[in-house]
DOKOL-959333 format. One record per residue (C-alpha): x negated, y negated, z negated. Coordinates in pm, 1 decimal, decimal comma. Layout:
<pts>
+----------+----------+----------+
:       c1 :       c2 :       c3 :
+----------+----------+----------+
:        X :        Y :        Z :
...
+----------+----------+----------+
</pts>
This chain:
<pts>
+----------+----------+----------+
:       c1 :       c2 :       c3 :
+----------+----------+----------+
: -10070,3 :  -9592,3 :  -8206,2 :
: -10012,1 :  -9647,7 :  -7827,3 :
: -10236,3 :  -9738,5 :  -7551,2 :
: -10065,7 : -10047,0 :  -7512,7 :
: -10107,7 : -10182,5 :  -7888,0 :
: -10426,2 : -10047,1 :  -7936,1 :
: -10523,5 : -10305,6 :  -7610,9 :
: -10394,6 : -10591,9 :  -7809,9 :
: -10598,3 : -10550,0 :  -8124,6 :
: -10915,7 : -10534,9 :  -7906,7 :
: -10856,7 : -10898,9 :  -7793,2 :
: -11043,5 : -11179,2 :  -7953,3 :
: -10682,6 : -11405,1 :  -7984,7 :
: -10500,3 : -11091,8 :  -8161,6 :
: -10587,0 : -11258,0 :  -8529,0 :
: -10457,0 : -11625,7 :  -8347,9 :
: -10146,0 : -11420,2 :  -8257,0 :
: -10078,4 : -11240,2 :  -8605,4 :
: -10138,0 : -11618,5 :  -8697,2 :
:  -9878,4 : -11756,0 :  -8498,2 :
:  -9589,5 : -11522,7 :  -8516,6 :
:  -9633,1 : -11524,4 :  -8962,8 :
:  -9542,3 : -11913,2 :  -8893,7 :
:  -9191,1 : -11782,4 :  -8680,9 :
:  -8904,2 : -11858,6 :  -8909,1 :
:  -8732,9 : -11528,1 :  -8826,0 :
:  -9018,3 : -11281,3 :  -8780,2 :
:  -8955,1 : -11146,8 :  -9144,4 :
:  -8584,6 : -11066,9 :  -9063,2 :
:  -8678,4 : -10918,6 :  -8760,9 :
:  -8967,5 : -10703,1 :  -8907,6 :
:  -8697,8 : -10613,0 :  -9138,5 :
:  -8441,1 : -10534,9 :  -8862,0 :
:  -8698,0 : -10364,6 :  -8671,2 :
:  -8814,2 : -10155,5 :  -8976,7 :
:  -8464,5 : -10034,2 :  -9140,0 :
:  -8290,9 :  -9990,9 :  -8832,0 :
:  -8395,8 :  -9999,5 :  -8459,8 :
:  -8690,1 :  -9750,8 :  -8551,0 :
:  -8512,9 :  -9532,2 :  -8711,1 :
:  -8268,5 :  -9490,2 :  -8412,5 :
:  -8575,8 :  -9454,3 :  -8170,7 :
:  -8920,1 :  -9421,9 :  -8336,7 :
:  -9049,8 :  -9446,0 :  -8002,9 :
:  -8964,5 :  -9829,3 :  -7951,1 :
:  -9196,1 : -10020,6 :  -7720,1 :
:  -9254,7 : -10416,9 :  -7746,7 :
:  -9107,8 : -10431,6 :  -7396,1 :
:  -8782,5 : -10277,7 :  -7585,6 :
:  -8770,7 : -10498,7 :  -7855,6 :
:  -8766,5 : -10828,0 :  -7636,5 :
:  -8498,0 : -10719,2 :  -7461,4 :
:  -8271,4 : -10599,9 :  -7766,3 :
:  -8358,7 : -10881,1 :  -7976,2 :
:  -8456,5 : -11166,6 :  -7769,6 :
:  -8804,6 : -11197,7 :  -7959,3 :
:  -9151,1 : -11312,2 :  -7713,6 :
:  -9352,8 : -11011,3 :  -7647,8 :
:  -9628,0 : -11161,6 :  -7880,1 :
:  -9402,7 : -11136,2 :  -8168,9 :
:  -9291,9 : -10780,5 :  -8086,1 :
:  -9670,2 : -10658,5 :  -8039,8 :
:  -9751,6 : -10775,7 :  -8440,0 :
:  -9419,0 : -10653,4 :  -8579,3 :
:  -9477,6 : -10284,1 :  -8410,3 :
:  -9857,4 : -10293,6 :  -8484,4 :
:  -9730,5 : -10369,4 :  -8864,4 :
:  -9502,7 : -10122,3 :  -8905,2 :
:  -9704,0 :  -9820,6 :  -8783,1 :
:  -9988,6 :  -9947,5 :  -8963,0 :
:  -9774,2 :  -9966,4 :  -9274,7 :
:  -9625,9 :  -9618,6 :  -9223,6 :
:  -9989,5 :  -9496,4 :  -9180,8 :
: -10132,2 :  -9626,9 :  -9454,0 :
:  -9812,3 :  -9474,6 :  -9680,6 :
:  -9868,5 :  -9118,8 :  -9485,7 :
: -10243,2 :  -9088,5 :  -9563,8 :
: -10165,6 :  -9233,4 :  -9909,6 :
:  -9906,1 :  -8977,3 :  -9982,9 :
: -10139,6 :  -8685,0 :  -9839,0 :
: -10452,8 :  -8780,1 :  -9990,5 :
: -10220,8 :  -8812,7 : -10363,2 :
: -10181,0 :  -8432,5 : -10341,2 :
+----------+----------+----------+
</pts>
């Protein structure tokens, strides 16, 4: 995980933020959009990137990343620890 994530999740507000964006009408179809296709074009999206492309507040684009990787993590070590 980045620098730049990993300085989120230290914050006392980052549960009031995962909080927050959960209630945003889009942010499953955007997690979605993020998952399926922008990372796959570049894994090495920022939240600064995904603002831009999608028009999303950085907040938003902080838990969506932060979920993903997490996600892809926990499916890695899953995998590997299966064998």
């Amino acid at each position: 995980m980045s620098v730049e994530l990993e300085r989120y999740l230290e914050d006392p507000l980052w549960p009031v933020l995962v909080e927050v964006v959960h209630a945003l009408t889009m942010y499953r179809f955007h997690k979605r959009y993020v998952s399926n296709v922008l990372l796959n074009e570049n894994p090495d999206t920022t939240p600064n990137d995904l603002c831009t492309k999608l028009k999303i507040p950085l907040g938003e684009a902080v838990v969506i990343l932060h979920e993903i990787r997490s996600e892809g993590k926990a499916s890695t070590e899953r995998s590997t620890s299966g064998k």
